[in-house]
C-alpha positions as CSV (number, residue, x, y, z in Angstrom):
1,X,-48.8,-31.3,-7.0
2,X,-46.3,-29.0,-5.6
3,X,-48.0,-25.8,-8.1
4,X,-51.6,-26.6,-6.3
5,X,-49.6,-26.0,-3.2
6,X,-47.8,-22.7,-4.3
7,X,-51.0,-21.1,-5.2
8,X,-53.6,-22.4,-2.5
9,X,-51.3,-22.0,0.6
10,X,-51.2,-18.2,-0.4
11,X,-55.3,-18.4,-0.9
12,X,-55.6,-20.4,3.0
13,X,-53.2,-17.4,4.6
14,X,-55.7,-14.4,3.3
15,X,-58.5,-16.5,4.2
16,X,-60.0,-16.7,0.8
17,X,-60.4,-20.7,1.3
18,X,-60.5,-22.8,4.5
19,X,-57.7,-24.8,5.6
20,X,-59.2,-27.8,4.9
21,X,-59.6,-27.4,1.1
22,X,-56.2,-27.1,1.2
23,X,-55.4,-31.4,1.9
24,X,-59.0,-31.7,0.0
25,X,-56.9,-30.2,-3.1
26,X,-53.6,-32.2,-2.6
27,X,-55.6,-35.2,-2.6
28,X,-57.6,-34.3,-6.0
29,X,-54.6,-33.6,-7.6
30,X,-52.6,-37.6,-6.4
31,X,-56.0,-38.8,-7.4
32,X,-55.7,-36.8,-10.9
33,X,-51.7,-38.1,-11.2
34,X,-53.0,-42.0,-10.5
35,X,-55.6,-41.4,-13.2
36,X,-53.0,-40.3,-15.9
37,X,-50.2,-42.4,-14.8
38,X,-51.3,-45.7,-16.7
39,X,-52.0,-44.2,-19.8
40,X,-48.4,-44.3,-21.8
41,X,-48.2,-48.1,-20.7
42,X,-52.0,-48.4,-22.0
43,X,-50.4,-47.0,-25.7
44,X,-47.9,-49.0,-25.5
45,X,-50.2,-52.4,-24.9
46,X,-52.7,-50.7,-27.6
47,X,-50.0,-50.5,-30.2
48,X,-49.0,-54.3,-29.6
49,X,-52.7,-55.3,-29.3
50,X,-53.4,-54.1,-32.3
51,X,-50.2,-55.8,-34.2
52,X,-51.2,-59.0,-32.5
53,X,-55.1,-58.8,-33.8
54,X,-53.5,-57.5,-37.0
55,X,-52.0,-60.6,-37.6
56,X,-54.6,-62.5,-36.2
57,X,-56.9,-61.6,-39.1
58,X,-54.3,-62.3,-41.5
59,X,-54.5,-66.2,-40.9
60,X,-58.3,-66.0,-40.6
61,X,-58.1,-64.9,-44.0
62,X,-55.6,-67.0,-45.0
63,X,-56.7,-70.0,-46.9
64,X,-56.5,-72.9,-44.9
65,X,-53.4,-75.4,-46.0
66,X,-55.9,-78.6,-46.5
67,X,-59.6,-78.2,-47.3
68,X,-62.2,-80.4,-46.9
69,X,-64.1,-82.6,-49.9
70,X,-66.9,-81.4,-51.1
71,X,-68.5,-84.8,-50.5
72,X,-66.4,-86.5,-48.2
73,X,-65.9,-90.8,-48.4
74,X,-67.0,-92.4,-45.0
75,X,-64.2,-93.0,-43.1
76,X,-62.9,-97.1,-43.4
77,X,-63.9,-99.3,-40.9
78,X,-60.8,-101.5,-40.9
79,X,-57.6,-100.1,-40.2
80,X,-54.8,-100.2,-43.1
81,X,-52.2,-97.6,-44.5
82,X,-51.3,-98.1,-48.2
83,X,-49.1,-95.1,-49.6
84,X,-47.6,-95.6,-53.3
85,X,-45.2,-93.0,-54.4
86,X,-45.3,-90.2,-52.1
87,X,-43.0,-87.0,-52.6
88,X,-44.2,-83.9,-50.8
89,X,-42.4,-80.5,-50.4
90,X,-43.7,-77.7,-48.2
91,X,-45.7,-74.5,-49.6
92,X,-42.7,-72.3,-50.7
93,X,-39.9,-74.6,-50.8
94,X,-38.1,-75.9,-53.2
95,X,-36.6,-78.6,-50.9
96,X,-38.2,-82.1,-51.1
97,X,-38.5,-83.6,-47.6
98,X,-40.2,-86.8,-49.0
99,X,-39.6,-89.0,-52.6
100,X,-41.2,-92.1,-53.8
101,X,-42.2,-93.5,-50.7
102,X,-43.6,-96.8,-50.3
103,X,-45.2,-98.9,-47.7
104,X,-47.9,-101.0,-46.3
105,X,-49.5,-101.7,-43.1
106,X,-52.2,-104.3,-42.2
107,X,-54.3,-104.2,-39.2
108,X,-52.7,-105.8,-36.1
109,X,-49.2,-104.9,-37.7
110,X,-46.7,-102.6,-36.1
111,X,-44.2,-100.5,-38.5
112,X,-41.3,-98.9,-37.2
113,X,-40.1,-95.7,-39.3
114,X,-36.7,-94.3,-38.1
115,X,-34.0,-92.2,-40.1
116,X,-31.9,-89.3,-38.7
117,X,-33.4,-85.9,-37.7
118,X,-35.1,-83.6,-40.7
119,X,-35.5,-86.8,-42.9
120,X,-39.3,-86.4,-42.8
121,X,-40.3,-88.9,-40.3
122,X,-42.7,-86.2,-38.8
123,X,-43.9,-85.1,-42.0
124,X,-45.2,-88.2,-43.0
125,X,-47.0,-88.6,-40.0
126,X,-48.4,-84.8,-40.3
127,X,-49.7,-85.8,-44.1
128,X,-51.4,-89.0,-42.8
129,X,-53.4,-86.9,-40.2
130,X,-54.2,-84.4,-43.1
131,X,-52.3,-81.3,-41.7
132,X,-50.7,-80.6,-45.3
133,X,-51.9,-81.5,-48.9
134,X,-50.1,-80.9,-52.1
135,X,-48.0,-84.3,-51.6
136,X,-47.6,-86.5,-55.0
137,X,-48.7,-90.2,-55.1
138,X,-51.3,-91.7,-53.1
139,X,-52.3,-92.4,-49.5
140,X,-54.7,-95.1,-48.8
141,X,-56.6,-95.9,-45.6
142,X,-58.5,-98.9,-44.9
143,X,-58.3,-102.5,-46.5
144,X,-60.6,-101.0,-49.6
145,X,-58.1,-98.4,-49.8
146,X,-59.9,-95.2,-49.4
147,X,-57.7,-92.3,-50.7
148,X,-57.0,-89.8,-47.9
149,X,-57.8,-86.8,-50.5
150,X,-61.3,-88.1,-50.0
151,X,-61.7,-88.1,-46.5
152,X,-63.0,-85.4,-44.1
153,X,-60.3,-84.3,-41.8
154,X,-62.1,-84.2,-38.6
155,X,-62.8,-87.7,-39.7
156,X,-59.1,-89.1,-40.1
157,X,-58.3,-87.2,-36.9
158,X,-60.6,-89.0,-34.6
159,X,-60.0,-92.0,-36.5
160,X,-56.2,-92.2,-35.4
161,X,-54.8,-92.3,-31.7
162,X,-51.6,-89.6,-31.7
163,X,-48.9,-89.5,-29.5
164,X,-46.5,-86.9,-30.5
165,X,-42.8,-85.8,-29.0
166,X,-44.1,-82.9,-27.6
167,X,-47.5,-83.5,-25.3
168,X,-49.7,-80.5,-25.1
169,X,-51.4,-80.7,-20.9
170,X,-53.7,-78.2,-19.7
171,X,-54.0,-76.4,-16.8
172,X,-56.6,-78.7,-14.9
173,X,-56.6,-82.0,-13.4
174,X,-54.9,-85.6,-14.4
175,X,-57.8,-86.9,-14.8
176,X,-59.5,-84.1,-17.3
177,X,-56.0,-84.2,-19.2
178,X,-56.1,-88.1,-19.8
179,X,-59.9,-87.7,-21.0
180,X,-59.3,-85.9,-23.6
181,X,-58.8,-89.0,-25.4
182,X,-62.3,-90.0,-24.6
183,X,-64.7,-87.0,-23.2
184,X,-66.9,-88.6,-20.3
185,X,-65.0,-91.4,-19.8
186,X,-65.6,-93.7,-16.7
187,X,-62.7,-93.4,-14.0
188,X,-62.4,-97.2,-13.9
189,X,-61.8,-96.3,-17.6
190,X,-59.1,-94.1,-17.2
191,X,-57.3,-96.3,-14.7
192,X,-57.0,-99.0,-17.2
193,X,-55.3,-96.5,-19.5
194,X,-52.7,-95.2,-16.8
195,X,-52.2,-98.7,-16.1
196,X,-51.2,-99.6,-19.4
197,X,-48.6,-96.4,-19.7
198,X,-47.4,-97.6,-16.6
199,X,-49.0,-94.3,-14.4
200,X,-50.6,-96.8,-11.8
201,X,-48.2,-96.8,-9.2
202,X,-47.4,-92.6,-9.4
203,X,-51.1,-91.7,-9.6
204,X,-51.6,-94.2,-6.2
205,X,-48.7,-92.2,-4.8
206,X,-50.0,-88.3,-5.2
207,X,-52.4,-87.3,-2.6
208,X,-55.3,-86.3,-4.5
209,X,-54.6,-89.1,-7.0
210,X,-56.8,-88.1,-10.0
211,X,-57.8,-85.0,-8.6
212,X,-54.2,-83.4,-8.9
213,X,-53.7,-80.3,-10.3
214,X,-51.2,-80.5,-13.3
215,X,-50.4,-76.7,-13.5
216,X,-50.4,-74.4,-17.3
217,X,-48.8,-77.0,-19.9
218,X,-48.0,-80.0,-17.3
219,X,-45.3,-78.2,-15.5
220,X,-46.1,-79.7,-12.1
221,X,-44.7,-83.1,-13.1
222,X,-41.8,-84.3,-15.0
223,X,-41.0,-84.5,-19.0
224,X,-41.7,-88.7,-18.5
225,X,-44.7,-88.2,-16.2
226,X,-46.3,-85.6,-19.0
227,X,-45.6,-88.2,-22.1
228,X,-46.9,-91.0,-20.0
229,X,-50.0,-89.6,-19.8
230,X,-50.1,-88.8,-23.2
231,X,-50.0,-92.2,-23.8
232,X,-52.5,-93.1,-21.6
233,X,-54.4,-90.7,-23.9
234,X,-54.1,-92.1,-27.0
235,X,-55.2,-95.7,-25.0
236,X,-57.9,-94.6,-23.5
237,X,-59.1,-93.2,-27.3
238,X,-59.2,-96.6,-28.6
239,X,-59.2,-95.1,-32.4
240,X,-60.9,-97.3,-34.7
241,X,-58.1,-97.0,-37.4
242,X,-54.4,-97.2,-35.6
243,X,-51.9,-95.4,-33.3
244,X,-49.6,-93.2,-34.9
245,X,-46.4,-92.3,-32.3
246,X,-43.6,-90.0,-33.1
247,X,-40.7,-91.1,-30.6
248,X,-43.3,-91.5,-27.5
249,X,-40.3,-92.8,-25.4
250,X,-38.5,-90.0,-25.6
251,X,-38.6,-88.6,-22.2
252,X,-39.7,-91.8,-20.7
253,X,-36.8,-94.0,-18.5
């Protein structure tokens, strides 16, 4: 800026160039300084934007960690879990979170699973919704017993209702957030849900009642309000198999 100066006011004082290119040259040469200015920021955010797509393609090439059958089974119609001798250990590790576990559950029974923090709890869920393979023994679904290896993922996930510690809202309305369990649902239907997760009287309370805005990942309302409606959720889903919780209470009071 200050060298355009030092050789044009020279230039405007012999009269080679008017006085107004002078201001007409200052102002090329700010408008030359705004150009450049972003670029070292723009390397920076190229070098991380190409990190971040570099490991982006490395889990699209990554083999996924359960794959489909070939020919999958039809998903039961009546809702049972039978597993016989399960042991799992993660890809990698040498640890076994799970060993010869046993149990059965009948439709219209409730089974309560509880043990101290790291004993697999979760991980059992997370193999009955197919999110990991590689377990030893069997797990069963349905009163014919239908082993889960033979089932289509996709399949055992819309089969089960899942209400999980950490509830994952989205940046729209309540009402859009508790359809999710059930795309196009009626409003009277969602009311019946909130009712039974106890949301009646706090959704009759907010001013634009359904309509209200939850902000990015629920932060608008409270740790209790955000499970609630993840329970209202998994209601309003009405999965055909069962409802599989993992400590749903605990932000509720």
């Amino acid at each position: 800026m200050w060298l355009v100066f030092i050789v044009a006011i020279p230039l405007v004082r012999s009269g080679e160039i008017p006085g107004a290119m002078l201001a007409a040259l200052g102002l090329m040469a700010l408008s030359a300084f705004e150009a450049v200015q972003p670029l070292p920021q723009a390397v920076e955010i190229l070098s991380s934007s190409r990190e971040a797509g570099s490991r982006l393609m490395e889990i699209l090439d990554s083999d996924p960690p359960v794959a489909d059958p070939a020919n999958p089974a039809p998903f039961p119609p009546h809702p049972a879990v039978h597993i016989q001798d399960l042991s799992f250990s993660y890809p990698g590790s040498r640890e076994v979170v799970l060993q010869d576990i046993n149990l059965q559950l009948g439709e219209g029974q409730k089974l309560a699973i509880v043990g101290p923090s790291g004993s697999g709890k979760s991980t059992l869920g997370n193999l009955i919704l197919r999110f990991w393979s590689g377990y030893e023994g069997e797990i069963n679904l349905g009163a014919n017993r239908t082993p889960l290896r033979t089932l289509a993922q996709e399949e055992v996930r819309q089969g089960i209702s899942v209400v999980s510690q950490g509830t994952d809202l989205f940046n729209d309305t309540l009402r859009a957030n508790i359809a999710l369990g059930k795309p196009g649902a009626e409003d009277s239907e969602i009311l019946a849900a909130a009712q039974k997760a106890r949301l009646e009287e706090w959704i009759q309370s907010l001013p634009d009642g359904l309509e209200t805005q939850l902000g990015e990942r629920g932060t608008q309302i409270s740790a209790g309000e955000r499970q609630r409606v993840a329970i209202a959720r998994a209601v309003l889903k009405d999965a055909p198999s069962f409802c599989l919780t993992n400590q749903p209470e605990i932000s509720i009071q």
